[in-house]
VMD Tcl script that builds the backbone (N, CA, C; Angstrom):
set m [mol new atoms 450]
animate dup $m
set s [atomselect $m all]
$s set {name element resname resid chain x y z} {
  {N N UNK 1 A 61.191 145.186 75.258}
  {CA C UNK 1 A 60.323 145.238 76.418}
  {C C UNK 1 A 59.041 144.453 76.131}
  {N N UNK 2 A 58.664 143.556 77.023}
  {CA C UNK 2 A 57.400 143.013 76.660}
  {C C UNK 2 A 56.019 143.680 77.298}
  {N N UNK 3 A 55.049 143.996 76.464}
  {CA C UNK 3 A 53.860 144.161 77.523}
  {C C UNK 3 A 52.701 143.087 77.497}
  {N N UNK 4 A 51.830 143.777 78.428}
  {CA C UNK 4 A 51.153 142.554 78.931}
  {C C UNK 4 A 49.668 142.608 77.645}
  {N N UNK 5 A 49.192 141.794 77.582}
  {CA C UNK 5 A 48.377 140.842 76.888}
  {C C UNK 5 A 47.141 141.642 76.752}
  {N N UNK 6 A 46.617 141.746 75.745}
  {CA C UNK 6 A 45.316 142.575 75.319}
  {C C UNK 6 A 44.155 141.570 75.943}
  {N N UNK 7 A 42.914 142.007 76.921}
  {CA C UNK 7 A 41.773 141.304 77.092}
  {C C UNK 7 A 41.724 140.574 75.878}
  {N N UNK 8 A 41.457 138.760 76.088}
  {CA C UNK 8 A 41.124 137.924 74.858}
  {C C UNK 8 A 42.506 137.266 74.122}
  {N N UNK 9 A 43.389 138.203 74.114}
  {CA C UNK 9 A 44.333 137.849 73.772}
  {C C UNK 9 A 45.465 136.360 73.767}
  {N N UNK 10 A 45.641 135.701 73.279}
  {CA C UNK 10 A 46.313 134.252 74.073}
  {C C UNK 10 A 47.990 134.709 73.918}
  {N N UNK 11 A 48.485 133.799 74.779}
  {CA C UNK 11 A 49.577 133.853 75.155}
  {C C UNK 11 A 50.432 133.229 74.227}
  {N N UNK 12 A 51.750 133.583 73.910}
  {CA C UNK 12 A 52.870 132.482 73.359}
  {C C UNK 12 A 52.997 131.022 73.938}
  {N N UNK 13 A 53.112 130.345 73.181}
  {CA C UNK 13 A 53.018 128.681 73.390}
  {C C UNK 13 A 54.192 128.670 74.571}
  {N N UNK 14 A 55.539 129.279 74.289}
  {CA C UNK 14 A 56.163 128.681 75.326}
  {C C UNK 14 A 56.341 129.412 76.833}
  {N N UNK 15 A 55.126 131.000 76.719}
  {CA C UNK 15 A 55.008 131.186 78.291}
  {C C UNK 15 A 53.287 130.543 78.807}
  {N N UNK 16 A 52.265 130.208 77.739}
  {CA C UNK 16 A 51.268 129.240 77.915}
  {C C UNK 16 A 52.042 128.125 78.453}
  {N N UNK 17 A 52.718 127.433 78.670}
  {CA C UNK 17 A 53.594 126.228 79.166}
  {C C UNK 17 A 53.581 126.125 80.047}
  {N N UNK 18 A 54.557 127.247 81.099}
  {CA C UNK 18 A 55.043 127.612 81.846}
  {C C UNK 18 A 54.202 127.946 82.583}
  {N N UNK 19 A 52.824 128.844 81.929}
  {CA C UNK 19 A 51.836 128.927 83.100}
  {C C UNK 19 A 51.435 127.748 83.670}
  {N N UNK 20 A 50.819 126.817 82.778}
  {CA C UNK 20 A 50.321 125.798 82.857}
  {C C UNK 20 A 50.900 124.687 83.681}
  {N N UNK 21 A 52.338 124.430 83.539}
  {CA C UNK 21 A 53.492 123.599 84.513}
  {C C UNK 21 A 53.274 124.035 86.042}
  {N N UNK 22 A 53.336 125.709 86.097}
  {CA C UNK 22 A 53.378 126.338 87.683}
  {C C UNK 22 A 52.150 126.811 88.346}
  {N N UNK 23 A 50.930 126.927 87.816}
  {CA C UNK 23 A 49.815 127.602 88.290}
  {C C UNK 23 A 48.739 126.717 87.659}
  {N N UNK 24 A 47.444 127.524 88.478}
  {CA C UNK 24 A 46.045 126.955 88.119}
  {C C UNK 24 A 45.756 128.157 87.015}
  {N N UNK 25 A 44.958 127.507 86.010}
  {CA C UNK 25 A 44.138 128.344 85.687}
  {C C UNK 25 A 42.989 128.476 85.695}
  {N N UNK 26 A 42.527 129.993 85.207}
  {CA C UNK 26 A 41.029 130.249 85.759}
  {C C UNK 26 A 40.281 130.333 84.762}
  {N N UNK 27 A 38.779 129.493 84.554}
  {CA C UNK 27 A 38.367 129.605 83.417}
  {C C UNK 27 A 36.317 129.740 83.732}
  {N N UNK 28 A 35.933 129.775 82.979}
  {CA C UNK 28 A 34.674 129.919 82.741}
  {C C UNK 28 A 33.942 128.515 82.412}
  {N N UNK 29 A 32.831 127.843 82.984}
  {CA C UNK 29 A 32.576 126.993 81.926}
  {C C UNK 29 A 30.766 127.299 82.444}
  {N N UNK 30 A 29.970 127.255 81.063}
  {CA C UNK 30 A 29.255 127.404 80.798}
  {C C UNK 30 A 28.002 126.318 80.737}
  {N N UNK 31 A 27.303 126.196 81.693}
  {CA C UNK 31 A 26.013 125.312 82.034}
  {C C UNK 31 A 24.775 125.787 81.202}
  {N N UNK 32 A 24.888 125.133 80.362}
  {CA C UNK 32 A 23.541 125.522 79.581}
  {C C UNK 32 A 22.578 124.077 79.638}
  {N N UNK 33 A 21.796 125.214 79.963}
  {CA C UNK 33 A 19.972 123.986 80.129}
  {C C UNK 33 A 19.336 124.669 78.688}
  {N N UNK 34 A 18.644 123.422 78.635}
  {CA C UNK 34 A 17.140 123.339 77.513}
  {C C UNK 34 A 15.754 124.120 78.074}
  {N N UNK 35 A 15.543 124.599 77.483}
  {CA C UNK 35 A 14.243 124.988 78.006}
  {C C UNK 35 A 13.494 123.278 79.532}
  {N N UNK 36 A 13.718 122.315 78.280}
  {CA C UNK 36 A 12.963 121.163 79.161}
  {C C UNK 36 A 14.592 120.790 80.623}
  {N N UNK 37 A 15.140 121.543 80.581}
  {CA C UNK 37 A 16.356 121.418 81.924}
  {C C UNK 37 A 17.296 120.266 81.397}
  {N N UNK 38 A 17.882 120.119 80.510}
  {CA C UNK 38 A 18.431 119.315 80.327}
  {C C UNK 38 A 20.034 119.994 79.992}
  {N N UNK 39 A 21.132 119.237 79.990}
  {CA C UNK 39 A 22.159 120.351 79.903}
  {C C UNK 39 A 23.206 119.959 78.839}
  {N N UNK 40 A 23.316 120.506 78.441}
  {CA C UNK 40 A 24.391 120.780 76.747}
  {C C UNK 40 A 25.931 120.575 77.247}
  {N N UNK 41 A 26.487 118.986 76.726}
  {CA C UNK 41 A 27.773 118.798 76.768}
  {C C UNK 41 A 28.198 118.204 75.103}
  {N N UNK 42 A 29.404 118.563 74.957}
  {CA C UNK 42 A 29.919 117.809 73.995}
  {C C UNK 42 A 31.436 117.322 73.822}
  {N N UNK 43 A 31.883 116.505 73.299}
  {CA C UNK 43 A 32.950 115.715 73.099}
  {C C UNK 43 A 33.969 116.595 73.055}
  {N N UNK 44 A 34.976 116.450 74.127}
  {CA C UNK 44 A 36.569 117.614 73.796}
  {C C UNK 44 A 36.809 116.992 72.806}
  {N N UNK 45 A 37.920 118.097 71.894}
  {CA C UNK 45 A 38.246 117.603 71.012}
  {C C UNK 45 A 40.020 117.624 71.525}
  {N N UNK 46 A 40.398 118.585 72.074}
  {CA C UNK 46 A 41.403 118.380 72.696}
  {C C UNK 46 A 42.053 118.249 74.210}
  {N N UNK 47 A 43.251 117.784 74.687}
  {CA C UNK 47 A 43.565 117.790 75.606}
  {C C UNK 47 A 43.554 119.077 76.622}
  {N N UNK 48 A 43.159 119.281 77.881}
  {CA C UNK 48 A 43.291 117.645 78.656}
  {C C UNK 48 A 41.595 117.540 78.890}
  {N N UNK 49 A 41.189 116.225 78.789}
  {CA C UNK 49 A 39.894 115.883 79.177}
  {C C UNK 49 A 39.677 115.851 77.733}
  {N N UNK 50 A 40.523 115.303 76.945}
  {CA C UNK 50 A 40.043 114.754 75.106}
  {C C UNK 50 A 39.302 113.502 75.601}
  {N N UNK 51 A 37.908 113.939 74.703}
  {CA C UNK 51 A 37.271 112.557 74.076}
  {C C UNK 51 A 36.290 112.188 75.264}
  {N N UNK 52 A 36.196 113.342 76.421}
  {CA C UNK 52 A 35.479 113.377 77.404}
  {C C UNK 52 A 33.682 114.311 76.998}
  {N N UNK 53 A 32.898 114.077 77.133}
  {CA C UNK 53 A 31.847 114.822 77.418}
  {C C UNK 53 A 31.949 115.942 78.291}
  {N N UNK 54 A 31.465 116.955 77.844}
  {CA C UNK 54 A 31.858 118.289 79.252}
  {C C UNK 54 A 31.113 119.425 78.054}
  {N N UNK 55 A 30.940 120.080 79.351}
  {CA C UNK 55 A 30.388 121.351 79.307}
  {C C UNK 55 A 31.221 122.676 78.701}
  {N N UNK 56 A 30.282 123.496 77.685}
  {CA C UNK 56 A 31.395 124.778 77.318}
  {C C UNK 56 A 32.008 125.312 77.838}
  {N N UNK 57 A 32.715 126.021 77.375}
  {CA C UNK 57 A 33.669 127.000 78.608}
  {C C UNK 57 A 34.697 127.316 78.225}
  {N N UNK 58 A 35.433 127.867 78.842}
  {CA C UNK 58 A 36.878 128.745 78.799}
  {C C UNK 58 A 37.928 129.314 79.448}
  {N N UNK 59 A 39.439 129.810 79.609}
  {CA C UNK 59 A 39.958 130.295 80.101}
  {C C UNK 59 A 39.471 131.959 80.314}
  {N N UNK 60 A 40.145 132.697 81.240}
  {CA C UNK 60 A 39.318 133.960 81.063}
  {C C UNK 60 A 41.223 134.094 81.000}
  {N N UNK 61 A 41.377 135.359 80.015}
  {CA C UNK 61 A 42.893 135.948 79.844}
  {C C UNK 61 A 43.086 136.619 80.643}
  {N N UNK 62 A 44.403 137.475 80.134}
  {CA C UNK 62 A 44.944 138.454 81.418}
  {C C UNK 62 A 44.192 139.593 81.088}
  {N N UNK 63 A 43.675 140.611 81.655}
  {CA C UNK 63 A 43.718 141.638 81.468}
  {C C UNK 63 A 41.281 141.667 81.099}
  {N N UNK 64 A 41.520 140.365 81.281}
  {CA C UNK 64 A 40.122 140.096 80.691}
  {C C UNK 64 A 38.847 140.444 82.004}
  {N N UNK 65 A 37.642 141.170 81.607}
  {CA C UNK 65 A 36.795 141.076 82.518}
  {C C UNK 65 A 36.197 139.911 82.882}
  {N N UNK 66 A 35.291 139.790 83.733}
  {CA C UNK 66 A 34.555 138.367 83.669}
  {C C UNK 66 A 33.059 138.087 82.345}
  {N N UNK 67 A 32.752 139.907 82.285}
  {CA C UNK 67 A 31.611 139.439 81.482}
  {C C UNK 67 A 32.503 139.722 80.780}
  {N N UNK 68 A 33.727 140.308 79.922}
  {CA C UNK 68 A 34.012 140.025 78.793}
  {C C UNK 68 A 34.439 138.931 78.342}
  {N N UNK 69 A 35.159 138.043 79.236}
  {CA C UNK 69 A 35.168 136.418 78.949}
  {C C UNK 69 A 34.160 136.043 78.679}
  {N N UNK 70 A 33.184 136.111 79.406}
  {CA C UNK 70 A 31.522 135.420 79.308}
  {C C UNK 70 A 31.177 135.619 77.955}
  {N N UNK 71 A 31.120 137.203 77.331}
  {CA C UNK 71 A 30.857 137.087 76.115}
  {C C UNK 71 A 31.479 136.022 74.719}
  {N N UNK 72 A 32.976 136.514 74.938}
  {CA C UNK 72 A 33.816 135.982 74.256}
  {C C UNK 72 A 33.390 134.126 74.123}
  {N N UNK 73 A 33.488 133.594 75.305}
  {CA C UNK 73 A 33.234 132.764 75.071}
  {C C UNK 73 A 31.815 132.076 75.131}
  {N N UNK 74 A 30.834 132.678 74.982}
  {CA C UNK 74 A 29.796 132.348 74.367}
  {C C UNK 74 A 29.558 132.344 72.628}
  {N N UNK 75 A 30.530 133.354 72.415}
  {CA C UNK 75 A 30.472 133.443 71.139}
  {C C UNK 75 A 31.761 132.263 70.452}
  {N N UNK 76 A 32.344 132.063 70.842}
  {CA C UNK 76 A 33.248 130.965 70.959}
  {C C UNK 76 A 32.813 129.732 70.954}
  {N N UNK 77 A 32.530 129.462 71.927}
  {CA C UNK 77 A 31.781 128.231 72.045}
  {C C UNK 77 A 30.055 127.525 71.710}
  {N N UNK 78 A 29.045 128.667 72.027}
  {CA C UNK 78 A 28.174 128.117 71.543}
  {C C UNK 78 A 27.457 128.978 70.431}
  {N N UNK 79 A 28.778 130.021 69.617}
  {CA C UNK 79 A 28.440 130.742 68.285}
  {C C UNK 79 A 26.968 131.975 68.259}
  {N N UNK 80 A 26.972 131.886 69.504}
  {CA C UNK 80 A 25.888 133.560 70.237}
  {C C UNK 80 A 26.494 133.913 71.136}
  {N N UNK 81 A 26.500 135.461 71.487}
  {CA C UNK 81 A 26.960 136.769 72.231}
  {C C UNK 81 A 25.809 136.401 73.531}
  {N N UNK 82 A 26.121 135.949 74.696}
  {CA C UNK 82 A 25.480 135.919 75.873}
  {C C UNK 82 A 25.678 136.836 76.860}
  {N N UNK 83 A 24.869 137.486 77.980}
  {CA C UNK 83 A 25.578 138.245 78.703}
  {C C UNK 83 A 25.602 137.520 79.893}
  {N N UNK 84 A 26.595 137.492 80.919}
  {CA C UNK 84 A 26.623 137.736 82.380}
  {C C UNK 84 A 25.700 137.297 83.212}
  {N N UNK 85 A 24.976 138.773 82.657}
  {CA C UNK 85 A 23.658 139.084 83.852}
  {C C UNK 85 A 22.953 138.366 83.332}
  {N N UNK 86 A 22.226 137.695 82.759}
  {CA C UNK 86 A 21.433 136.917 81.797}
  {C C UNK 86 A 21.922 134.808 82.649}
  {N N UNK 87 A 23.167 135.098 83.821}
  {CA C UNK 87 A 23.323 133.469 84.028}
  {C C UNK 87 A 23.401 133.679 85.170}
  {N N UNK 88 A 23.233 132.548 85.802}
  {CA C UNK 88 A 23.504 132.339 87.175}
  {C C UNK 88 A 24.615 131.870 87.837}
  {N N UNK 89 A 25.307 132.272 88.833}
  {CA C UNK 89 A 26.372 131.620 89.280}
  {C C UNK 89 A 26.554 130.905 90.245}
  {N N UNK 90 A 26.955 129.638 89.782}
  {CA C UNK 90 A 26.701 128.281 90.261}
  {C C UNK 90 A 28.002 127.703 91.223}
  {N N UNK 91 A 29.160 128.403 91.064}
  {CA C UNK 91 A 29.349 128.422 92.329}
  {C C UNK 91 A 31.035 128.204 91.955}
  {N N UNK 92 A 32.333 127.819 92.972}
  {CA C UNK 92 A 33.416 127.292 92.059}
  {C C UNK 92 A 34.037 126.003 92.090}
  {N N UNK 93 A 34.901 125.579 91.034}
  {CA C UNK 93 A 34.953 123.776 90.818}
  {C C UNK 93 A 36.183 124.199 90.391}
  {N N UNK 94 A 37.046 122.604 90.662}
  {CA C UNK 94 A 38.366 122.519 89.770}
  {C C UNK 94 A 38.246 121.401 89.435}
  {N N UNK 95 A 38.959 121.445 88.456}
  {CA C UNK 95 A 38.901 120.370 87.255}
  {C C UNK 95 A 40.811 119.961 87.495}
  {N N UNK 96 A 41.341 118.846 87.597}
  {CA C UNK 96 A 42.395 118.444 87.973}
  {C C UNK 96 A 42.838 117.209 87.008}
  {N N UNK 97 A 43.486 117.442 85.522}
  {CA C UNK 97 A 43.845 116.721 84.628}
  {C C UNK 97 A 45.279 116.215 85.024}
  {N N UNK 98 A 45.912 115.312 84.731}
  {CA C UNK 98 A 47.229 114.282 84.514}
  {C C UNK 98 A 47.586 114.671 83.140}
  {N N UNK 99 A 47.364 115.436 82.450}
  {CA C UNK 99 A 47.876 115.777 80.774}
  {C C UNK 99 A 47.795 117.539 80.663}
  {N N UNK 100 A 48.289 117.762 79.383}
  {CA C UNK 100 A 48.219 118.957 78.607}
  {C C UNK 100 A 47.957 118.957 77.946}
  {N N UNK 101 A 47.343 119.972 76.898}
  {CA C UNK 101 A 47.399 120.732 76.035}
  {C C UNK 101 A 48.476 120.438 75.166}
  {N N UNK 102 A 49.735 121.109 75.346}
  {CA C UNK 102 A 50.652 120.791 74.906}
  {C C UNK 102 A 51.446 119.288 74.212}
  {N N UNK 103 A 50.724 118.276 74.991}
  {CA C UNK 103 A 51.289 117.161 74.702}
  {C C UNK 103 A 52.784 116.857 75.620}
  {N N UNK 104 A 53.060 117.474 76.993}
  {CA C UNK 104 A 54.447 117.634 77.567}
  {C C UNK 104 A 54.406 116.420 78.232}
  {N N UNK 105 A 55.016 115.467 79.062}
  {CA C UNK 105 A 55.444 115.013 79.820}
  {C C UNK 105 A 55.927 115.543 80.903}
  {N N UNK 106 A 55.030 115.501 82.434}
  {CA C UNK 106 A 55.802 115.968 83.396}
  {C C UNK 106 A 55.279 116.801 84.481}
  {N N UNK 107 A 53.897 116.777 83.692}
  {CA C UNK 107 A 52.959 118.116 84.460}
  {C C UNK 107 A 51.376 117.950 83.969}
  {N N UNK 108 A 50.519 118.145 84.750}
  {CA C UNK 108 A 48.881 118.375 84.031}
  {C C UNK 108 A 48.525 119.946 84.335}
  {N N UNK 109 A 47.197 120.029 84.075}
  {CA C UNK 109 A 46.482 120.841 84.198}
  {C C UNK 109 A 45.960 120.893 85.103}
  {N N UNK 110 A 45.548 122.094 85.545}
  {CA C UNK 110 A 44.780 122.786 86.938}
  {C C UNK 110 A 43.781 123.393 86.737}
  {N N UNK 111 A 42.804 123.579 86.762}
  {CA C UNK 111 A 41.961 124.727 86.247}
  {C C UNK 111 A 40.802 124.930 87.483}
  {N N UNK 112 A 41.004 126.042 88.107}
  {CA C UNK 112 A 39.715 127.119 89.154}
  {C C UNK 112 A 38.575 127.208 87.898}
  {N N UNK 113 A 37.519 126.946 88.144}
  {CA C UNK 113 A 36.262 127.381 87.255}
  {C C UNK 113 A 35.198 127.619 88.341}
  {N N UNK 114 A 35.002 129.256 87.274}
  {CA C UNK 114 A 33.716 129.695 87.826}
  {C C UNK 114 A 32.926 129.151 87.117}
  {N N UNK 115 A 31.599 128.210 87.984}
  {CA C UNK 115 A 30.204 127.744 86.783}
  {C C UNK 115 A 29.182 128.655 86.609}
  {N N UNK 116 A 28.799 129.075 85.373}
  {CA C UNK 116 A 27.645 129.779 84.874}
  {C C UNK 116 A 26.365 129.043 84.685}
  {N N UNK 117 A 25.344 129.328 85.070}
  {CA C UNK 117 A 23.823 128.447 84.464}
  {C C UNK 117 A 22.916 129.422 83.580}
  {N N UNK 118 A 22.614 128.945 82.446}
  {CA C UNK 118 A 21.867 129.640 81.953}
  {C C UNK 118 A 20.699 128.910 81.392}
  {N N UNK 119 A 19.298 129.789 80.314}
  {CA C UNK 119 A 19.080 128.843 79.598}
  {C C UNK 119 A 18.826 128.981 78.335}
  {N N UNK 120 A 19.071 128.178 77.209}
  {CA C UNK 120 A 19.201 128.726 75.580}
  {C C UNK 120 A 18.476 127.463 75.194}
  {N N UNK 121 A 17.774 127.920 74.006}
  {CA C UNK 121 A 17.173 126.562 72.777}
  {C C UNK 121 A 18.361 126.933 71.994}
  {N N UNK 122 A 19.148 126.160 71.723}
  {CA C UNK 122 A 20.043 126.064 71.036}
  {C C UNK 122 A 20.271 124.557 69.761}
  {N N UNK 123 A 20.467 124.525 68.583}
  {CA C UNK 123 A 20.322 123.540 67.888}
  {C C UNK 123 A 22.016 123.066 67.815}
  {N N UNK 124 A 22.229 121.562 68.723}
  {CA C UNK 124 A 23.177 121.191 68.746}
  {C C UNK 124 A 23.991 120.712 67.181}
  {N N UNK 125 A 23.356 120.429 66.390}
  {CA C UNK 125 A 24.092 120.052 64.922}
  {C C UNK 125 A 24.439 121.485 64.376}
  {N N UNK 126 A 23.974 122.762 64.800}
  {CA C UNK 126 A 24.349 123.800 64.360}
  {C C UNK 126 A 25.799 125.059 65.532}
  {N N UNK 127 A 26.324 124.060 66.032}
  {CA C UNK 127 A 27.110 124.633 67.032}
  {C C UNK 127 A 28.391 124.736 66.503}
  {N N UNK 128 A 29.206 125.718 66.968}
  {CA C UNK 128 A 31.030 125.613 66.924}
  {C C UNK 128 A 31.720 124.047 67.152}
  {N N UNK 129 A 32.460 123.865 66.173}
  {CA C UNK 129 A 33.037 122.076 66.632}
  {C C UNK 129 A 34.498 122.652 66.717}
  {N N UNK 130 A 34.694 123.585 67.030}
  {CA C UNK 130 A 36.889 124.072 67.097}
  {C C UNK 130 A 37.077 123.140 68.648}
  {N N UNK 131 A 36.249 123.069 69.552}
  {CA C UNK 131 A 36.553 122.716 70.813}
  {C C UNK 131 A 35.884 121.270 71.012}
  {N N UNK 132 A 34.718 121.176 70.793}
  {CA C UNK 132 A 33.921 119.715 70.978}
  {C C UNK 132 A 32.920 119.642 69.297}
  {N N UNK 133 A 32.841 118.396 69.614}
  {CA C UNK 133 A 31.953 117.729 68.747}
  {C C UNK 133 A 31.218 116.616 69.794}
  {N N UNK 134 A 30.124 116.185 68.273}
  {CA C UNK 134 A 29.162 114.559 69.251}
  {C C UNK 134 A 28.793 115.796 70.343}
  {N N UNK 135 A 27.866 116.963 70.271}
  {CA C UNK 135 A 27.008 117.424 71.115}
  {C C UNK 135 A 25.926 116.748 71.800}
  {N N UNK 136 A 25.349 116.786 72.868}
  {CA C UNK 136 A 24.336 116.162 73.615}
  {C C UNK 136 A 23.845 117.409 74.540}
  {N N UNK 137 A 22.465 116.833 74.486}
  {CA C UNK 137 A 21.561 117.268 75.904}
  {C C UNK 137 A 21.646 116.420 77.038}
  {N N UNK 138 A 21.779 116.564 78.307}
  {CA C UNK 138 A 22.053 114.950 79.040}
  {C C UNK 138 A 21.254 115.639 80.132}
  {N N UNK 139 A 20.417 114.547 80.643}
  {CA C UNK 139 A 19.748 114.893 81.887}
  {C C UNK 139 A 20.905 114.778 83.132}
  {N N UNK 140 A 20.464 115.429 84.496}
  {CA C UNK 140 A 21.137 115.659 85.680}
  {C C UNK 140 A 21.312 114.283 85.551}
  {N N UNK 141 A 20.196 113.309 85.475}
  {CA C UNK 141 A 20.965 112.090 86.252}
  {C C UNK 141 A 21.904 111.488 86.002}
  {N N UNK 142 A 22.115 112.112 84.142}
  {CA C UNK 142 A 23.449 111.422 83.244}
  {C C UNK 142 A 24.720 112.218 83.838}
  {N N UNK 143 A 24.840 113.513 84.168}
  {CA C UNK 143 A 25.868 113.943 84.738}
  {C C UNK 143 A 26.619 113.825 86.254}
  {N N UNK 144 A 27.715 114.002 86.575}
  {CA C UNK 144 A 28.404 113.686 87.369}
  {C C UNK 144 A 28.794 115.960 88.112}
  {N N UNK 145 A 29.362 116.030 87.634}
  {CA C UNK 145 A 30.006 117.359 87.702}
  {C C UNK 145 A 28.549 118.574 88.494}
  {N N UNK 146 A 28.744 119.413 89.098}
  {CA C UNK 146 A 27.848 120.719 89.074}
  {C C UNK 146 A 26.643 120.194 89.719}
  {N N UNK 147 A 26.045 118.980 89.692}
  {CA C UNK 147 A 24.880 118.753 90.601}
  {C C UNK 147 A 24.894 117.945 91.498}
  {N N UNK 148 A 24.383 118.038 92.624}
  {CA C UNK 148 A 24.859 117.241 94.264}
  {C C UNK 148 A 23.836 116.299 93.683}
  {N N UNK 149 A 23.980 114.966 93.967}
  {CA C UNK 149 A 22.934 113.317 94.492}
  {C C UNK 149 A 22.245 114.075 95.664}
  {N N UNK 150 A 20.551 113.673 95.324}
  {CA C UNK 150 A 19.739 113.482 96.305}
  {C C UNK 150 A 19.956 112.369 97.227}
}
mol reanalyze $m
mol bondsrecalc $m
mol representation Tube
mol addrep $m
């Protein structure tokens, strides 16, 4: 009998697949400003959107709350426990890749994201590199994503 997935928990590679082939997924990604408003992206390291600049973030699992994703992946990604209530919510975006994860032929990625804004002094040479590297601060005008043109 199988049961279902502990909050946080990841899935087996070959029903992660399958999600990924038939559905969107839903993830978190994390807008962090500088004190001076500037906003924290760094280099994927993997597919899909490798070798792209982008903002932290994450899938939220099954069984997962939203602030317990939030935590999780604050601590994940920018290596501090953030809360929730502590960001703002910026509203929702999809992100629409031609690749996987996986490396498959045949299918991309989907991903619903809720955006978070927050703000942290954070020292980019001292961050998590499992997901990105080549961290940056980039002003609005360098970004594309999350802020409308005047």
């Amino acid at each position: 009998m199988n049961s279902e997935p502990k909050p946080g928990q990841w899935l087996e590679s070959k029903d992660f697949e399958h999600i990924v082939r038939l559905t969107p997924l839903v993830s978190i990604d994390l807008i962090v400003r500088s004190p001076d408003a500037r906003v924290l992206v760094g280099r994927r390291k993997n597919a899909p959107a490798k070798d792209v600049y982008f903002v932290a973030g994450g899938r939220i699992t099954k069984n997962e709350t939203l602030a317990e994703a939030f935590k999780r992946l604050t601590q994940v990604e920018l290596g501090r426990e953030e809360k929730i209530e502590n960001a703002q919510f910026r509203g929702v975006y999809e992100h629409i890749y031609p690749d996987n994860r996986m490396g498959k032929d045949g299918f991309g990625t989907h991903y619903v994201v809720l955006a978070y804004e927050f703000t942290l002094s954070l020292d980019g040479s001292a961050l998590p590199t499992e997901q990105h590297g080549d961290y940056e601060w980039m002003t609005v005008e360098q970004l594309k994503a999350y802020f409308p043109r005047s």
